[in-house]
C-alpha positions as CSV (number, residue, x, y, z in Angstrom):
1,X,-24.0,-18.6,-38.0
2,X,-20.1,-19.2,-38.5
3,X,-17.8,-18.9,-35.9
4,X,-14.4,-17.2,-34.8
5,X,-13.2,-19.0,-32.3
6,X,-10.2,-17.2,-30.2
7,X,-7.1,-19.0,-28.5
8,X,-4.4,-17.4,-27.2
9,X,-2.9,-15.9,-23.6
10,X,-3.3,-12.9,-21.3
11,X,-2.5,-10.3,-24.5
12,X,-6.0,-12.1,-25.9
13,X,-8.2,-13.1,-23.0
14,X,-10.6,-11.8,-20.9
15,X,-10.0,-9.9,-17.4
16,X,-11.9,-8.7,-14.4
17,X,-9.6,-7.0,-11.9
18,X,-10.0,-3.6,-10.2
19,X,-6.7,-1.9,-11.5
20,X,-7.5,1.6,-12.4
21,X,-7.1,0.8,-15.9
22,X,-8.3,-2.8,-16.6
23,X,-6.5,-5.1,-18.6
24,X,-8.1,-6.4,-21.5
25,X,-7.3,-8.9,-24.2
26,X,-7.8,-8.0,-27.7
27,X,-9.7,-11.1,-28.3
28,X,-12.3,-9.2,-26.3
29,X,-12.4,-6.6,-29.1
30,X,-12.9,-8.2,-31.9
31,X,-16.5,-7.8,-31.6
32,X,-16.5,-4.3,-33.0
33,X,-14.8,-4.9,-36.6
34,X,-17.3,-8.1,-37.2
35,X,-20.3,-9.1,-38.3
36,X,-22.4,-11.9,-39.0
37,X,-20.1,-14.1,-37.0
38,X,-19.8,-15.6,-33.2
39,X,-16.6,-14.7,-31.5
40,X,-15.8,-17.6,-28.8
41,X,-13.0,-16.3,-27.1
42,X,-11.2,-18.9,-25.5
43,X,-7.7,-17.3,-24.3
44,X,-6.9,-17.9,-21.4
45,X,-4.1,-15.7,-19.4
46,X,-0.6,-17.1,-18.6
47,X,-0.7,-20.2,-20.8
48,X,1.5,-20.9,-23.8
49,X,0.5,-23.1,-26.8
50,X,1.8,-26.1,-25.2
51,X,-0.1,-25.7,-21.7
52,X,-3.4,-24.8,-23.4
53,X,-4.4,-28.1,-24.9
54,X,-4.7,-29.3,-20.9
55,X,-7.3,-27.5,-20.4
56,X,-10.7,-27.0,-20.3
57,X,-11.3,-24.4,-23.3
58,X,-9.1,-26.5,-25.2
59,X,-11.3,-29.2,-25.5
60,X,-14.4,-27.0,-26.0
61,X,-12.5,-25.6,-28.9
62,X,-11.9,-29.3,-30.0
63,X,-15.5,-30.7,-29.8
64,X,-17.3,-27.3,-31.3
65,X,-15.1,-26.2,-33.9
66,X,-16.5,-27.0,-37.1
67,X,-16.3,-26.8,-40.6
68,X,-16.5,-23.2,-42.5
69,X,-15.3,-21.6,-38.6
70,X,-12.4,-19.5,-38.2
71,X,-9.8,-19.7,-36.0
72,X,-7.5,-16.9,-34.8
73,X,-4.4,-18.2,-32.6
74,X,-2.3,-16.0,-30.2
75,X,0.3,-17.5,-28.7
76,X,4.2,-16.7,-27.6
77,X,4.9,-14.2,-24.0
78,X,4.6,-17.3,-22.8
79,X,5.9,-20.4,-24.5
80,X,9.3,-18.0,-24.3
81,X,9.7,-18.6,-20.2
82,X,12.0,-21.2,-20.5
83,X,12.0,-21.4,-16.7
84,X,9.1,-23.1,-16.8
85,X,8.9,-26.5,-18.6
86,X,5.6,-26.7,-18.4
87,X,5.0,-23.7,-20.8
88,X,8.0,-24.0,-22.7
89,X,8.4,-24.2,-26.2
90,X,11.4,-23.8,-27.8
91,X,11.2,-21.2,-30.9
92,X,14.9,-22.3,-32.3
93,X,13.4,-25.6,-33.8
94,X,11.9,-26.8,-36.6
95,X,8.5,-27.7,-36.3
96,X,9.0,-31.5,-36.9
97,X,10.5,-31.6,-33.8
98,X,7.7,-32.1,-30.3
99,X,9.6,-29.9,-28.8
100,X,9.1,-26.9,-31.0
101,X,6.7,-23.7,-31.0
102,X,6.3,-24.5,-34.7
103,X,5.2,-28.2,-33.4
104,X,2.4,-27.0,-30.9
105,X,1.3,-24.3,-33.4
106,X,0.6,-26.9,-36.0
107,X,0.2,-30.0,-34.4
108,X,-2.6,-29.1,-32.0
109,X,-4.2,-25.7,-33.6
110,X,-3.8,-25.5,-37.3
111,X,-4.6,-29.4,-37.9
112,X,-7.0,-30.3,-36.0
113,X,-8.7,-26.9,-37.5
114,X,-8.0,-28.2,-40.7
115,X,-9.5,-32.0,-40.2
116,X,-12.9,-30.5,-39.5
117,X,-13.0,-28.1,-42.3
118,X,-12.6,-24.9,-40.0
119,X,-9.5,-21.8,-41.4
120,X,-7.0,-20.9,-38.9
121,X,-5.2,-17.6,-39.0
122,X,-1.7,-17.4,-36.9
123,X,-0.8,-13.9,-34.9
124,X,2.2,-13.2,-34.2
125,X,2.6,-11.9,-30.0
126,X,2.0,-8.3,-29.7
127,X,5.1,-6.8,-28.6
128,X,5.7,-5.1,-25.1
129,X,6.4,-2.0,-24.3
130,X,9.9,-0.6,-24.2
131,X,10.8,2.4,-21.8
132,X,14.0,2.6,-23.9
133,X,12.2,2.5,-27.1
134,X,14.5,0.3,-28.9
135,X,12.2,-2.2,-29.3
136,X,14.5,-5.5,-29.6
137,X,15.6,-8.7,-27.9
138,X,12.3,-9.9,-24.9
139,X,10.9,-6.8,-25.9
140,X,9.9,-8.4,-29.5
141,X,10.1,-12.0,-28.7
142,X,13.4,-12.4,-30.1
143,X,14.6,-14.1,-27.3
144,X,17.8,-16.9,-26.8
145,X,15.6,-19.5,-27.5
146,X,14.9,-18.3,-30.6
147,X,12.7,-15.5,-32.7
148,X,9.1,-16.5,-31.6
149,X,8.0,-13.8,-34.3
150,X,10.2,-15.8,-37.2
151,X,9.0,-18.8,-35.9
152,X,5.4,-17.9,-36.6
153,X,6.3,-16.1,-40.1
154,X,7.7,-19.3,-41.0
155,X,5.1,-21.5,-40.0
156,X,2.7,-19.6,-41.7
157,X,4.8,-19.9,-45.3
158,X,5.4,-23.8,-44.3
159,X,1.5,-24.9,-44.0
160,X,-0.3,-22.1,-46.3
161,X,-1.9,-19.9,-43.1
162,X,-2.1,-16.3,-42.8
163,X,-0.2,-15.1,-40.2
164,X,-0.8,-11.3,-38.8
165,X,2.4,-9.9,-37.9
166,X,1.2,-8.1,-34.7
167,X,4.6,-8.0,-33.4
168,X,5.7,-5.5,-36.3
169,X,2.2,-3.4,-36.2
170,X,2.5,-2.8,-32.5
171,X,6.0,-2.0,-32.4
172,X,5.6,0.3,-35.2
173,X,2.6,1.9,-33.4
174,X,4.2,2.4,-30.3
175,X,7.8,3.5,-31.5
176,X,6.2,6.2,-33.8
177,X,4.3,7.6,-30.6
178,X,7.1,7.5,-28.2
179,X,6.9,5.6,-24.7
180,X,4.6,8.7,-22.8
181,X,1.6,8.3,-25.5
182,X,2.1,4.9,-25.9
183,X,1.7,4.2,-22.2
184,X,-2.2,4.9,-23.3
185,X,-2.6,1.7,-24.4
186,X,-1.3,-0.3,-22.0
187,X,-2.7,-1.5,-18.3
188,X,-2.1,1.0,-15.5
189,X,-2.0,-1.0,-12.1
190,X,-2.8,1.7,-9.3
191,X,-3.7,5.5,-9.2
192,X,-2.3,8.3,-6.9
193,X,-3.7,11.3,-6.0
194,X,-3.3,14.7,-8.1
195,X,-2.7,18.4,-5.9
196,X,-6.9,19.0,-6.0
197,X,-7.4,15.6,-4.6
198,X,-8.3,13.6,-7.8
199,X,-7.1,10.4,-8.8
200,X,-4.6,10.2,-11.8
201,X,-2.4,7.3,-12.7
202,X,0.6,5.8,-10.8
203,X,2.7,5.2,-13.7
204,X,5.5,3.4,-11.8
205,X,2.6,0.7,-11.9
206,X,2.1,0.6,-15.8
207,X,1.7,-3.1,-17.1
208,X,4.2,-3.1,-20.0
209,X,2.6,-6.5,-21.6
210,X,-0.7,-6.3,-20.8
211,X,-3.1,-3.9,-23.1
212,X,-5.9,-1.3,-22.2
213,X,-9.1,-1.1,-23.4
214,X,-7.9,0.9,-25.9
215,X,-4.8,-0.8,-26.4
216,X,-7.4,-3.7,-26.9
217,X,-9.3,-1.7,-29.5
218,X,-6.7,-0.8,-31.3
219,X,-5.2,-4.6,-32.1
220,X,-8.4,-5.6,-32.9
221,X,-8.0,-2.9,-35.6
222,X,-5.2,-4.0,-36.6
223,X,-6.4,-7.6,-37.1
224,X,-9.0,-6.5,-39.0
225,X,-7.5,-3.8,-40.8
226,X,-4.8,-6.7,-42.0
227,X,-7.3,-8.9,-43.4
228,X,-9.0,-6.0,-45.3
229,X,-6.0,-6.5,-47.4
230,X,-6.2,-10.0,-48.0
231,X,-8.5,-12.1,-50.0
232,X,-8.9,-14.5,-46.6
233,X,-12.5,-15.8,-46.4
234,X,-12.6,-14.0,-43.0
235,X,-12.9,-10.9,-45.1
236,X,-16.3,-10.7,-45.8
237,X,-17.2,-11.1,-42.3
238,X,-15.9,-7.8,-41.7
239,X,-17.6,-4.2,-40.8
240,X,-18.0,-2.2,-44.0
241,X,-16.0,1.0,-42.5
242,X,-12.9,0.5,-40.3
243,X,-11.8,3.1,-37.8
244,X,-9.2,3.1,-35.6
245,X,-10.2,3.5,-32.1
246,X,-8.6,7.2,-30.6
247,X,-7.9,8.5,-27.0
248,X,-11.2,9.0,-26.4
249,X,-12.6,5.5,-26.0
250,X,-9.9,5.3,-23.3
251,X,-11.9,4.7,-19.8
252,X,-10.5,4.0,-16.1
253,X,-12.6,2.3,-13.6
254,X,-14.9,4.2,-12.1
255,X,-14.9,2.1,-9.0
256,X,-11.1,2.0,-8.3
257,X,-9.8,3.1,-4.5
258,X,-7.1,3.9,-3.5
259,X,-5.0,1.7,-1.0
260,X,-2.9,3.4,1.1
261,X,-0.3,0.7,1.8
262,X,3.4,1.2,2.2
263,X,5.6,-2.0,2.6
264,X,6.5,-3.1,5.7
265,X,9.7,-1.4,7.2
266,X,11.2,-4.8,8.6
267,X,14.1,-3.3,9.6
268,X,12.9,-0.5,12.0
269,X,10.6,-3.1,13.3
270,X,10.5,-4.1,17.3
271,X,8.2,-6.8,17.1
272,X,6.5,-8.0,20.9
273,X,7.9,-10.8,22.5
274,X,5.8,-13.0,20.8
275,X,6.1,-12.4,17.6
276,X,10.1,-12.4,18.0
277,X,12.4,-14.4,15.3
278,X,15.8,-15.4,15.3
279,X,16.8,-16.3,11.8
280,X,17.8,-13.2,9.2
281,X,15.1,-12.5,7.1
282,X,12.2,-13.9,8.9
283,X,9.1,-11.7,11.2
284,X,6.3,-12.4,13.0
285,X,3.5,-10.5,12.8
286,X,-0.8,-11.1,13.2
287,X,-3.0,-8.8,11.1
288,X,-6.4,-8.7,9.9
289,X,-10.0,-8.5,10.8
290,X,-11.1,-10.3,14.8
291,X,-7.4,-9.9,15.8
292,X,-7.9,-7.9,18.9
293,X,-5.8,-6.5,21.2
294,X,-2.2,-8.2,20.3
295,X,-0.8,-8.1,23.5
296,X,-3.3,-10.2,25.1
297,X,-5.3,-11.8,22.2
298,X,-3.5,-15.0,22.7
299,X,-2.1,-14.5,19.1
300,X,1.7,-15.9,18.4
301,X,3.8,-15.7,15.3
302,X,7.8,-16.5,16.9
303,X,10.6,-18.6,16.7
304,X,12.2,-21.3,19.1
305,X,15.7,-22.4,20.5
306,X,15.4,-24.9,17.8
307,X,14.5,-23.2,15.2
308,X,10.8,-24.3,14.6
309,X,7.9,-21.9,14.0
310,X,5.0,-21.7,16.4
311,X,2.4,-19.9,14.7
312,X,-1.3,-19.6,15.5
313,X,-3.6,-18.3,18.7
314,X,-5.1,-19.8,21.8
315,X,-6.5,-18.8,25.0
316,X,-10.2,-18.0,26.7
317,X,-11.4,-16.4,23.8
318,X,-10.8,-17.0,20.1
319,X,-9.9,-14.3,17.7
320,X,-8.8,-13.8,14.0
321,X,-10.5,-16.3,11.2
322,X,-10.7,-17.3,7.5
323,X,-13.7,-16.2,6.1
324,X,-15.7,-15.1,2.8
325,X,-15.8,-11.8,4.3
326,X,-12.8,-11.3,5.7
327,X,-9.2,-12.9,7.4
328,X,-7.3,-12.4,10.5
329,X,-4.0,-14.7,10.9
330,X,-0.8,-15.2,12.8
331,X,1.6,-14.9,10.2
332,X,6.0,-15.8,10.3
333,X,7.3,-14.4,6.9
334,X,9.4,-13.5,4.5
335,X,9.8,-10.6,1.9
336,X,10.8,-11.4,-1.6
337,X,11.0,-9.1,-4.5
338,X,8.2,-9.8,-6.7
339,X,11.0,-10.2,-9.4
340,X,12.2,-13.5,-7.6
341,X,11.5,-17.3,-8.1
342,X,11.7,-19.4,-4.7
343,X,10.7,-22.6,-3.0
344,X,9.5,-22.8,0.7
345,X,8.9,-25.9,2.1
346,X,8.2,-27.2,5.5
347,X,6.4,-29.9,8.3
348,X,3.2,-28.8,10.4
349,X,2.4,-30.4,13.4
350,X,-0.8,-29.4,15.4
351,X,-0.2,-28.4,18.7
352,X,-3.6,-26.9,19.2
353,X,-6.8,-27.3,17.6
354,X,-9.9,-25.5,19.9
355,X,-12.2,-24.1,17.7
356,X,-13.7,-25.7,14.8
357,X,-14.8,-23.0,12.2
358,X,-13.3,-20.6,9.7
359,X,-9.8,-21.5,11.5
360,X,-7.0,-23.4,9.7
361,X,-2.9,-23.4,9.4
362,X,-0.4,-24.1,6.4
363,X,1.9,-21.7,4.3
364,X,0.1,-18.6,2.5
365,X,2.5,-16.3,-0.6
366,X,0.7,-13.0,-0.5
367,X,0.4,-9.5,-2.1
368,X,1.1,-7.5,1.3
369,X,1.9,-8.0,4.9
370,X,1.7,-5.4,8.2
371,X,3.6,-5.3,11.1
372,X,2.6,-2.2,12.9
373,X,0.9,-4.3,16.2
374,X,-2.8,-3.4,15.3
375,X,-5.7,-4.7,12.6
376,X,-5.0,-4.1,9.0
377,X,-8.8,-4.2,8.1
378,X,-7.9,-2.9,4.9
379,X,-6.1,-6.0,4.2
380,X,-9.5,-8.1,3.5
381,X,-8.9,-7.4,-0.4
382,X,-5.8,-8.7,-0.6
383,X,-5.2,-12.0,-3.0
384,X,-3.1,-14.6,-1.5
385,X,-3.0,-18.6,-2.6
386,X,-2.6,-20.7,0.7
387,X,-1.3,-24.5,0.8
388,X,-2.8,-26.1,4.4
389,X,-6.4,-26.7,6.0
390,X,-9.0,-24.3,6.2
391,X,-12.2,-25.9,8.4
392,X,-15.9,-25.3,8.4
393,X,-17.6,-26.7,11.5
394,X,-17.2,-30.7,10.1
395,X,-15.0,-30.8,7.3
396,X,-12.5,-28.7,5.3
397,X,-10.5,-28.2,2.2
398,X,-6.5,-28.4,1.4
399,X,-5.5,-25.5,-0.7
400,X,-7.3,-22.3,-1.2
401,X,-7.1,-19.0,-2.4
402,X,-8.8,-15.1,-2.1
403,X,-8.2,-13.2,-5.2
404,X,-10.6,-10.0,-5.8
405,X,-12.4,-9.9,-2.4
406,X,-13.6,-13.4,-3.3
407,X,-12.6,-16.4,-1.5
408,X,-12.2,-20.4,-3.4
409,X,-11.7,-23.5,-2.0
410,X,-9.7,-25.9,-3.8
411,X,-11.4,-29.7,-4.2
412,X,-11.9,-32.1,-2.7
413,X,-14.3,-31.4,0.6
414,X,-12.7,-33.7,3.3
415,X,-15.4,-34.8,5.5
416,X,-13.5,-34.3,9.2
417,X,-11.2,-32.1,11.0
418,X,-7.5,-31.9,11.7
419,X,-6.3,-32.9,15.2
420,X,-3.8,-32.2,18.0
421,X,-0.3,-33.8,16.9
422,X,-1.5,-34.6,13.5
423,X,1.5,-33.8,10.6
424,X,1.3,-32.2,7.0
425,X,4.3,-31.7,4.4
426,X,3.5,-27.8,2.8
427,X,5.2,-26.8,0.1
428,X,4.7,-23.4,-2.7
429,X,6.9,-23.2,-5.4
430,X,6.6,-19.9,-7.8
431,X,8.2,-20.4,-11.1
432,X,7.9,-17.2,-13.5
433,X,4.1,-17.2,-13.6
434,X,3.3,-20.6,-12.0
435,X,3.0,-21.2,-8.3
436,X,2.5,-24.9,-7.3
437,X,1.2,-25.4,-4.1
438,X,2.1,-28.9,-2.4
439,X,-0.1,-30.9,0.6
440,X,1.0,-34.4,2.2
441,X,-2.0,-35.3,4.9
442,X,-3.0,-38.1,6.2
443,X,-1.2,-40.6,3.7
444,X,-2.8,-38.4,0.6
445,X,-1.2,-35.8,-2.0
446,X,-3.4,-32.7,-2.8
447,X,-1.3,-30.9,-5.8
448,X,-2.9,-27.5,-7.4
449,X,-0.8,-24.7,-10.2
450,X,-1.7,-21.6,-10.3
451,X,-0.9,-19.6,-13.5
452,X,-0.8,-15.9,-13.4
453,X,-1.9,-15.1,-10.2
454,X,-1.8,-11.8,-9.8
455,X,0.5,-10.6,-6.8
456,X,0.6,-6.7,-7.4
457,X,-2.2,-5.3,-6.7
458,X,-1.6,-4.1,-3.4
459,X,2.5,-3.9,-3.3
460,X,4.1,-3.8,-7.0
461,X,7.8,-4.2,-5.2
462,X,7.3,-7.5,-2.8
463,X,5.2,-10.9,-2.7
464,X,5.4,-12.1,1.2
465,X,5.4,-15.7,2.4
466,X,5.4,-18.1,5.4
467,X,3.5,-19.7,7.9
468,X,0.1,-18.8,9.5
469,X,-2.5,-20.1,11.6
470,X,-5.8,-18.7,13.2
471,X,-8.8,-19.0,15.9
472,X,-7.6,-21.8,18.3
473,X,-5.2,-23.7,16.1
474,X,-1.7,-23.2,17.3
475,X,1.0,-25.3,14.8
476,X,5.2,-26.0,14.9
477,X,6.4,-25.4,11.5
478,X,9.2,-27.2,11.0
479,X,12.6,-28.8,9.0
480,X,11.9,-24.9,7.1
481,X,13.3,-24.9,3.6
482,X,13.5,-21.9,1.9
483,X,15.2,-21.3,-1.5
484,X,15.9,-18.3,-4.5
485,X,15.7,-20.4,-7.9
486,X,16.7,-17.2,-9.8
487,X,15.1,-14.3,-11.3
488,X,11.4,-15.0,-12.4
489,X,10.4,-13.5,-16.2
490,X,7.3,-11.4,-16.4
491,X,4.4,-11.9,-18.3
């Protein structure tokens, strides 16, 4: 059986999140319009075509593409955050230039395709929705850096491919039905509660990139509704009667709840003596599941006459942890508006280390924080990427993250336990859609990037970061350095 294999970003790949209406790539659509044929979709969200070829499902695509396979490649949101070099790929050049989107494109997709006998097919990015309607500039990919549209258009002319102009079709789609209807298609983040009780959407929390599973449908209608009206060998491969999806395949989740969350008011808050801070912006806080009684749980989040952080919780009986199940933490932060890039970077020093499992210490960046004195239970789904230590009973793990209830240690398993007065360098740095989180230990570097994390489930206005530590491990934080890098481009 031939194959269509899929590349691409978030617009194409495949997610599993609890918003109340999914995202959804279109290459997970494609299924519908095709027969006869083995759709690999290999899209991955928040890459561009010049970070894909590190990874994983690049290779796969290399070693199993073959010859008389299709190849269907969706690049763009993201070679266009020129923010992040890692991602970048400048649309303005031509593409015999390496550092071109016309070079990627070609280079690594449409020959390599080619040497093994395999027919790619270029798409052009879908376009985003526009609450003005006017449909130009980011909202297009017609950005300074160039028309990443054009760029494919002209590619496609330039090496004989066909390129499907999804950029015009979805435009054209969503212009015609006017921003309410077209808000159909699109992701809806979080739901809110109607006068009888019933859950409707929350559209201050509509995803303006990211499709539906309708929206989903529907540019996989497109894609094959376009190649009806070719002569392209991936024709014939097609279902023999077309329709295009309507309202009606539109589904929510069924199992979405409700959080009620409100952020933090920070400025009405009277924090206890021990979770007291002196410099503008920062709070102390502990929250979570096993916290206890915060007055006398021997939990501390505060600041010092010199400045230094002493985060973490000690006394007769040990409270809070880091767990599969669930998290309670000391916790010195900061707010930032999701819309924000910024670099916090700081030394640890363990003052205290008296219990040895599902305790640990570093800097965690967060979707929510509490401040109102007692356990935030609720808090146990919250995502959050963490660089420091996290300990079992005999070893532990440098970086780690919770995202969907589900909790991931990053490699590699040391085999022993941090100590009293031992030192780390922490570091997180969130560029755009990349967070890089930094580990110094022991003489050893521990380096992981994140891309596309997703930091709005809980609170769509603010992303919270700084230090914790848990369950007997008490830690100075120290020689803090915290910096804005500018205004960080969505997806």
């Amino acid at each position: 059986m031939k194959k269509l294999f899929v590349v691409g970003d978030s617009t194409v790949a495949e997610f599993h999140d609890p918003y109340l209406y999914p995202r959804y790539g279109y290459g997970t659509m494609l299924h519908h319009y095709f027969k006869n044929l083995e759709i690999i979709n290999l899209a991955l969200s928040g890459r561009s075509s010049k970070s894909f070829i590190k990874e994983k499902n690049y290779q796969r695509l290399i070693e199993e593409i073959g010859c008389g396979d299709f190849l269907l490649i969706g690049f763009g949101h993201n070679d266009e955050k020129e923010e992040d070099q890692l991602r970048f790929t400048d649309a303005r050049l031509p593409k015999s230039n390496p550092s071109s989107f016309s070079y990627y494109l070609e280079q690594y997709y449409l020959k390599p395709a080619r040497e093994v006998g395999a027919i790619p097919i270029l798409c052009t990015p879908i376009c985003r929705l526009d609450s003005q309607e006017e449909y130009t500039k980011e909202t297009v990919h017609n950005t300074f850096y160039g028309n990443y549209k054009d760029a494919i258009l002209r590619l496609g002319k330039e090496a004989n491919t066909l390129v499907l102009n999804l950029t015009d079709l979805t435009r054209d789609k969503f212009k015609s039905l006017g921003f309410a209807k077209a808000l159909s298609y699109f992701a809806i983040i979080a739901g809110t509660k109607d006068e009888n009780g019933k859950i409707k959407p929350n559209l201050a929390t509509v995803d303006k990139t990211h499709l539906n599973i309708l929206g989903a449908k529907y540019v996989a209608y497109l894609i094959a509704s376009s190649i009806s009206n070719t002569s392209h060998p991936l024709k014939n491969f097609l279902i023999k009667e077309l329709i295009e999806p309507s309202l009606i395949e539109l589904t929510f989740n069924s199992e979405y709840k409700i959080r009620e969350y409100m952020p933090p008011k920070l400025l009405e808050y009277q924090p206890l003596n021990h979770f007291k801070t002196t410099t503008r912006g920062w709070y102390g806080t502990a929250f979570g599941a096993s916290i206890g009684d915060l007055t006398s749980s021997g939990f501390i989040a505060m600041e010092d006459e010199n400045n230094h952080f002493i985060v973490g919780q000690t006394g007769v009986q040990f409270y809070g942890q880091l767990s599969l199940i669930s998290d309670g933490f000391a916790y010195c932060f900061k707010q930032i508006p999701i819309n924000k890039n910024f670099m916090i970077s700081a030394r640890a020093k363990v003052l205290k280390m008296e219990k040895t499992k599902q305790t640990g210490f570093g800097i965690m960046l967060r979707d929510d924080a509490y401040v109102d004195q007692k356990s935030a239970s609720e808090m146990i789904t919250s995502n959050y990427i963490a660089t420091g230590l996290i300990t079992t009973d005999t070893s532990m793990n440098p970086i780690f993250y919770k995202e969907n209830v589900t909790l991931h240690k990053e490699e590699p398993l040391l085999e022993f336990l941090y100590q009293e007065k031992e030192e780390a360098f922490l570091k997180i740095t969130r560029i755009g859609q990349s967070i890089e989180c930094c580990l110094e230990y022991k003489n050893t570097s521990y380096k992981k990037i994140y891309v596309d994390f997703d930091l709005l489930q809980v609170d769509q206005e603010y992303m919270y970061v700084g230090f914790f530590a848990t369950k007997g491990t008490v830690v100075e934080f120290y020689d803090v350095h915290f910096e804005i890098l500018g205004n960080s481009k969505g997806a």
